[in-house]
Structures are given as structure tokens and as C-alpha cells.
N, C-alpha and C positions, 0 to 999 in steps of 0.2 A: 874674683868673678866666679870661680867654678864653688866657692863658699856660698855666697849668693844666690848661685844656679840651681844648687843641690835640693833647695829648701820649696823652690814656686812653684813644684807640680801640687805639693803638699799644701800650700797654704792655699792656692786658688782651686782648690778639689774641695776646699773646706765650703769655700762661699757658693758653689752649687745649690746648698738646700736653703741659703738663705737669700739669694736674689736670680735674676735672670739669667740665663745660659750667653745670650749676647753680651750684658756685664761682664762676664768672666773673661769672655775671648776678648771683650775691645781691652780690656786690662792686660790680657797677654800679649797682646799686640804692641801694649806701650811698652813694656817690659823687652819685648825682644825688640825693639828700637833701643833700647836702654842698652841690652845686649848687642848688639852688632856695633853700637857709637863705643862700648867700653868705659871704664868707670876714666872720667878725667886726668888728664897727663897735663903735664910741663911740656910736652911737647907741642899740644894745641897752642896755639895766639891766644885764645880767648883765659885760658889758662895757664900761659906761662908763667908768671910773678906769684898762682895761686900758693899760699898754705893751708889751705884746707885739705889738699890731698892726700896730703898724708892722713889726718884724721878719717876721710871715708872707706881706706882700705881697713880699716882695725873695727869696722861695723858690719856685722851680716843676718844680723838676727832681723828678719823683716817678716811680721805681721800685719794682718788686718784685725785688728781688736777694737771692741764695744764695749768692753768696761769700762765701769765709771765707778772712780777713786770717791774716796772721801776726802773732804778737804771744808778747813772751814774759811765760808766767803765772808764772811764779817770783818775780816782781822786787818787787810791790807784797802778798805773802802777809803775815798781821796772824802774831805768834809765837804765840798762845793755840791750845788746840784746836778747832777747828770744821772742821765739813762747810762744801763750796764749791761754789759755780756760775758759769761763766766767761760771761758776756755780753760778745761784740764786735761793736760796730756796728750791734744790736741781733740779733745774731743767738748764738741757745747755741753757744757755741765748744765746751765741755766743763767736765762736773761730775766732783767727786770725793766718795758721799754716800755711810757708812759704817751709817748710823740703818738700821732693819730698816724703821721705820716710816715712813720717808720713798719717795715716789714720783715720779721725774720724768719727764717725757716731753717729748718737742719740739711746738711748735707750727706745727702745717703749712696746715692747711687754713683755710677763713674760720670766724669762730666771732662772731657778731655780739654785741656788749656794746651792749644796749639804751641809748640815751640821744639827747636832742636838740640837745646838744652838738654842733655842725656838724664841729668838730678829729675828737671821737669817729668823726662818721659819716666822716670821712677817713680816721682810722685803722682802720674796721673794712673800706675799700677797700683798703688798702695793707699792712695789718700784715702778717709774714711771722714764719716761726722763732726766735717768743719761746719761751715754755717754760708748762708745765703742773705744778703742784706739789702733793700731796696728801698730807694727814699721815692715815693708818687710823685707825679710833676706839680713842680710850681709850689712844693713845701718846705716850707723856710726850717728849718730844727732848730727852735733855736737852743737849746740844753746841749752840753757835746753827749756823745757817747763813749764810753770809758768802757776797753776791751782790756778787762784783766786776764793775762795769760798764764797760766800757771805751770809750774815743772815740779811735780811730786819726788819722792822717793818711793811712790807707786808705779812708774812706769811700767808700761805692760813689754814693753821690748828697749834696746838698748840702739834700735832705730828707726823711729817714729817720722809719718808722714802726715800730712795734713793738708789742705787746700780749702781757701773760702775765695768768695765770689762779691764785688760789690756794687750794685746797680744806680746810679743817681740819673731818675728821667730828666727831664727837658725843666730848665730854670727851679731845680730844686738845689740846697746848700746846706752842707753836713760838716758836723768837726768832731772825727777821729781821734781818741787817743789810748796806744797800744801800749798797757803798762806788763810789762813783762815779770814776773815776780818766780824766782828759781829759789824752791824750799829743797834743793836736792844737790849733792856736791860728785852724787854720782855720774858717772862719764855716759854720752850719749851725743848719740846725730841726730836731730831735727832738719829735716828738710818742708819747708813749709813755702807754698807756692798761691798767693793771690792774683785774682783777673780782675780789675776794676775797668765800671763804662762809664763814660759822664756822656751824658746825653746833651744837646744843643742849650748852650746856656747854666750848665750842671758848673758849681761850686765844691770839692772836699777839698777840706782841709785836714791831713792825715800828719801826727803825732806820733814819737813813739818812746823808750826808752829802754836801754839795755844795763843793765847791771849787776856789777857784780858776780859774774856767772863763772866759777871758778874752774871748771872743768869739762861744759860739754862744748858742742861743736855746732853751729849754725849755718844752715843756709837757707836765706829770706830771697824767694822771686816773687818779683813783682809786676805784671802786664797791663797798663792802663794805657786805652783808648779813649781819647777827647775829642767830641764835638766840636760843632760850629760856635767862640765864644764862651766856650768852656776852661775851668781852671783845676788846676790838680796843685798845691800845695803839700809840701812834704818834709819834714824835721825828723833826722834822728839823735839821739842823746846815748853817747855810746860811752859807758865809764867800766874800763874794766872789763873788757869781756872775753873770757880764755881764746876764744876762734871763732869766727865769724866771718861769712862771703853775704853780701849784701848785695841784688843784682835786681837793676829797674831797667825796663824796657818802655819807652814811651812813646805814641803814639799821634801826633798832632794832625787828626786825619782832616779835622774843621777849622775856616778860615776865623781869624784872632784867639785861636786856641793860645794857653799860654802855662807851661810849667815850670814849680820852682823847687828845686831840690837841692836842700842844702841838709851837710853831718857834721855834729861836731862829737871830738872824737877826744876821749885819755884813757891813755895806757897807760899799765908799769910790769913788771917781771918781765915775762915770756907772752904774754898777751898778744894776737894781732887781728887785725881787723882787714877787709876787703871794700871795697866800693866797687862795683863795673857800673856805669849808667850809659846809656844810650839815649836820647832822644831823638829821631824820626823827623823830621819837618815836611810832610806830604801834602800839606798847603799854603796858600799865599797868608803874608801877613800873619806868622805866627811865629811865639817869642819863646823862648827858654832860658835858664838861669841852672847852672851848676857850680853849689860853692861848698867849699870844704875846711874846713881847719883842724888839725892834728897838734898835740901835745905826746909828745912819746919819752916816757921814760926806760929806763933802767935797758934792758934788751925785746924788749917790745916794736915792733914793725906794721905798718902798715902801708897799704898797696891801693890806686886810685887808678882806675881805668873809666875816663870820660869821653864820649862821643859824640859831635854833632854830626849826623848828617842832612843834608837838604837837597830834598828832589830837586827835578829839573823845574816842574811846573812850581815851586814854593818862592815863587819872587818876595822878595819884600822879606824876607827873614831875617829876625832878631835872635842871634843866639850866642851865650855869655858863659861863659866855662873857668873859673880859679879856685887851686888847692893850694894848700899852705901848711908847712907843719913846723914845729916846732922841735926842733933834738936835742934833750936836756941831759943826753951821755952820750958817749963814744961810740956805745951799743946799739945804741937805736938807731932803726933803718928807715926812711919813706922811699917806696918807689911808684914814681908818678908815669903815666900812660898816658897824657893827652892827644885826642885825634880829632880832625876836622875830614868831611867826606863832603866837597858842595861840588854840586850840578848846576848851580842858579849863578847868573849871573848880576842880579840885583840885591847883595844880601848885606847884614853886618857881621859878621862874626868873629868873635876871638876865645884865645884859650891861653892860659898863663899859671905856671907851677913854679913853688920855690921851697924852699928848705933852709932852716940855720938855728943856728944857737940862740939864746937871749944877748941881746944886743948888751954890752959890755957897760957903754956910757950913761944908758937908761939905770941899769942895775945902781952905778957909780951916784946919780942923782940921791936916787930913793936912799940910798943909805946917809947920805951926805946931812938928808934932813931929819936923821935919828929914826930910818926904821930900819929895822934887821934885817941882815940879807934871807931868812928863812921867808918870811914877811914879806918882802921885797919880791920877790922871783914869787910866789903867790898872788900877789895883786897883779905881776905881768902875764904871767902865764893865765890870770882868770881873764886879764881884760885883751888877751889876744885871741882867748876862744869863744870870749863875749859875744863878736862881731856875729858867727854864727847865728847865736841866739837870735840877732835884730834883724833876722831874714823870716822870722815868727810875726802872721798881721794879726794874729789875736792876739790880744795884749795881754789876757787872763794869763793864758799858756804861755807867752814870751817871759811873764815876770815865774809862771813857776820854774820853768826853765834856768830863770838866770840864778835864783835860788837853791835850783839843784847844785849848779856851777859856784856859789859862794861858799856852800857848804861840806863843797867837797874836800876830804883832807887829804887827797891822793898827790897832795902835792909834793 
């Protein structure tokens, strides 16, 4: 912390002459919330199971930077049609958006995303030119949006912050997908923090994938507030990713509100991954789905912390919580967190974790009818992280997905 501390009279004396005197303080204010909460401990609940902590203490170089890298956008373009957003280094390189209904802007100034998240109030100190997105009401998109993310070997510091914001009015419907692309093997914390609002009737569907990220350190917040009849859809594709805390906060503030948030996850080395989800149930009649499945090799670990709660007034609540992993060595760890928090006395709810090896007699089958046991533990391990996949309603993005998943040789 006193590494960290050393450095923000210096950096926020910079941005003086390039924005408002009130910017500067409302940033120092998140910052000394940052400071007084402490950089995260194993002591917190909310943090006990983390490994990302160790990575945050070995990061202190914190900038506000406006440079913009070179990079060429051509090279990693998906062949389908969609609208794009070029993210580098956390900063909008440039979009290309054809939709009438689509709106983007840059994110310049501070824009504080409520929470007591300490990373949060860090990012709400440092974030800089993420991006702003708003679909008009009542516009259908139909093309998704393809958010290529990029991680240079230009990075302007060794821990970068970022924040975007995404708006969907009243009965408008978006499909998201967040292709992360890491050209750098260099070591680094990203802390990157989104607000999503779906407005009465509002549709995303939100995509993403993580791969191959050998060496840096992640942490993805997510705050989505859902109207009346509104839906939030959400897939992540996690292959390989050195360290990683994934954390969604969900908000079902309108009646038939309904969220679905499912990861599928493989590891191998020293790799591990995080889940925390939360969803909120603050009205009646409204539904959530949390699903997970895990393949862990070699000493690879991951950690699942899910939460229903349900106010008092959310009668009639539907809400469905199962992880599942799979430990394909002695090394590998899954440690599951399931919680229920109700008030209501009218609801369904459940929540259900497990863990184990490939089952002995399946393996025994497959072999029996001349396929190799290499072969064999391949086709189970793909088809028990398949399930995942079938929680995908766009069928485009469900078949690239399962093709990611066929193609993988991380078996």
C-alpha cells in the first residue's frame, strides 16, 4: 500500500491541467476509500478462497495514460458479419458501427460506479477511455457487436485500469461478444469494471472469451441493473487463463426480470480462475440461473462463490444455482461457496455443488469399442463441459463455442 501511496499525489497533480479540479478530488476520494478498505485479504469472507491476492500486491505502478499503441486490427477479424469496437490497452482504439441504433462514445471524464469493492473504488480512481454504449429504445440489432480487446507488449504501465458503461433503453436487444486477444506474455493487473442498465423490456446478450493468457492477472467487475421484463444473458469461455477473479453483481430490480449466467472453464499448470456472482432478487416474479462447469488439470484451481438473495417483497421467485468440476489429477483443487440469503416466503430456490474424477466405467465403455483411452477422456471431458455451452440461446455463437471446445487440445 505505502508503494501505491507514494506515487498519487504525482499522478493526480498531472491531470490538473488536463481536466476539471472536481475530477481530480472525486478520484481522490475513491482512491482514499481504496485506502482506508486496504488492498484485499484472505481475511475478508468476500475474499477468503481468493488467489488473485497475491498477484495485486506485486503491482504498483498506477497511471492515467492516453496513449495509443500501434496495433494492427485486421489480423484477428472473426469472418461473419458484425459491428466492432477496437479496445487497446484499455483504451478505444476505434469502432467500426453500421446499426442506426447503436451509440458510442468515449469515456473520458470520472464516472463513479457505486460499490464497496476496494479494486472498484481503484478503478473508479484510475479508469480512463473505456467507452460508452447505448442501444435507443425499441432497436432490434440485429448484427452482434464484436469487442476486440487487446493486450499489447505496448502497455503504458504494468497496472492498467479501465471502466465501460452499457445502456440498453426500453424493449431494445443487443448480442455482445468480448473477444479478448493477449499479444503479450508480459506480467500485468488489469482491473476492468463495467455498469450495464437494461431498461424495461431491454434484451443483452453478453459473450466472451478468455484465452491463453500466460502471465497476467485479471479482474473483470460487472454491475447490471434490469428492468421490468428485461433479460441479461451471459457466457464465459475460459481456456487457460494464468489468474483470473470474475465478479457479477446482479440486480433484478423489475417484475419478470430474468438472468442467466453460466462459465465454462479448463485449466492446466498453475492456472486458476475465480467466479463470485451475486444476484439480487428485489422484485416479484423474477428468475435467475447460475451454472458452471470446470475441467482442472495438472495443479490448476478454481474457486465458485454464488449467491441468491431474495428480498422480502420478491414473492414468487425462481432461482437455480449448480457448479460442477471435473479433477483430472491429485493437484487440482475446486473450492465451491454456495449461498442462499431469502426473505420471501413464496419462492423456489436451490443451489447444488460437486466434484470428482471421470467416472471409471464410462472411460471402460469407450475403450471397450476400440477408442484410446487419450481419445476417450477427450470426448468426456468435451462432452461434460458441452452442457455449458447449451445454456448459449443464439445458436450462431452456441455452435462457435462448441467448436472452440472441439478444438481444444488442452486435453
Amino acid at each position: 500500500m505505502d508503494q501505491i501511496s507514494s506515487a498519487i499525489d504525482k499522478c493526480f497533480s498531472s491531470l490538473i491541467t488536463d481536466t476539471d479540479v472536481k475530477n481530480v478530488n472525486d478520484r481522490k476520494e475513491e482512491f482514499n476509500k481504496f485506502k482506508n478498505t486496504g488492498i484485499p485479504s484472505n481475511k475478508y469472507e468476500n475474499w477468503k478462497y481468493s488467489l488473485l491476492i497475491k498477484d495485486i500486491n506485486n503491482f504498483s505502478d498506477l497511471t492515467i495514460s492516453k496513449k495509443k499503441p500501434n496495433v494492427n486490427l485486421k489480423k484477428n477479424l472473426f469472418d461473419f458479419n458484425h459491428d466492432k469496437i477496437f479496445l487497446v490497452d484499455g483504451i478505444l482504439y476505434d469502432a467500426d458501427i453500421n446499426e442506426k441504433g447503436l451509440k458510442i462514445s468515449q469515456y473520458n471524464n470520472f464516472k463513479k460506479i457505486g460499490n464497496n469493492n476496494p479494486l472498484v473504488c481503484l478503478n473508479n480512481a484510475f479508469a480512463c477511455n473505456g467507452f460508452e454504449l447505448e442501444v435507443k429504445e425499441n432497436s432490434k440489432v440485429k448484427k452482434p457487436l464484436v469487442i476486440y480487446n487487446y493486450f499489447t507488449n505496448q502497455l503504458p504501465s504494468t497496472f492498467i485500469n479501465f471502466q465501460h458503461k452499457l445502456v440498453l433503453n426500453n424493449n431494445s436487444e443487443l448480442v455482445v461478444f468480448i473477444n479478448n486477444i493477449f499479444q503479450t506474455n508480459s506480467k500485468f493487473f488489469c482491473n476492468n469494471v463495467t455498469n450495464v442498465e437494461l431498461k424495461d423490456g431491454a434484451i443483452l446478450k453478453n459473450y466472451s472469451t478468455h484465452e491463453n493468457n500466460k502471465s497476467s492477472s485479471l479482474f473483470n467487475f460487472y454491475n447490471v441493473d434490469l428492468g421490468y421484463s428485461s433479460n441479461f444473458e451471459y457466457f464465459n469461455y475460459i481456456n487457460n487463463t494464468s489468474s483470473c477473479r470474475d465478479e457479477i453483481n446482479i440486480n433484478l430490480n423489475g417484475e419478470n426480470a430474468f438472468a442467466s449466467l453460466a462459465n465454462l472453464q479448463n485449466l492446466d499448470q498453475k492456472y486458476n480462475h475465480e467466479s463470485k456472482w451475486v444476484i439480487n432478487h428485489n422484485k416479484e416474479n423474477t428468475k435467475s440461473s447460475q451454472f458452471l462447469k470446470t475441467a482442472l488439470h495438472d495443479s490448476s484451481h478454481s474457486v465458485f462463490q454464488g449467491k441468491i438473495y431474495v428480498n422480502s417483497i420478491a414473492q414468487k421467485t425462481d432461482g437455480y444455482q449448480l457448479s460442477r468440476a471435473l479433477l483430472l489429477s491429485d493437484l487440482a483443487k475446486f473450492t465451491a461457496k454456495p449461498e442462499l440469503e431469502i426473505y420471501a416466503d413464496d419462492v423456489k430456490c436451490s443451489h447444488g455443488s460437486s466434484s470428482g474424477s471421470i467416472d471409471e466405467d464410462s472411460l471402460f465403455y469407450l475403450r471397450s469399442r476400440g477408442i484410446d483411452e487419450k481419445d476417450a477422456k477427450k470426448m468426456m471431458i468435451e462432452g461434460f463441459l458441452a452442457e455449458a455451452v447449451q445454456k448459449i440461446t443464439d445458436k450462431n455463437f452456441q455452435q462457435l463455442f462448441l467448436n472452440k471446445l472441439a478444438l481444444s487440445n488442452e486435453y
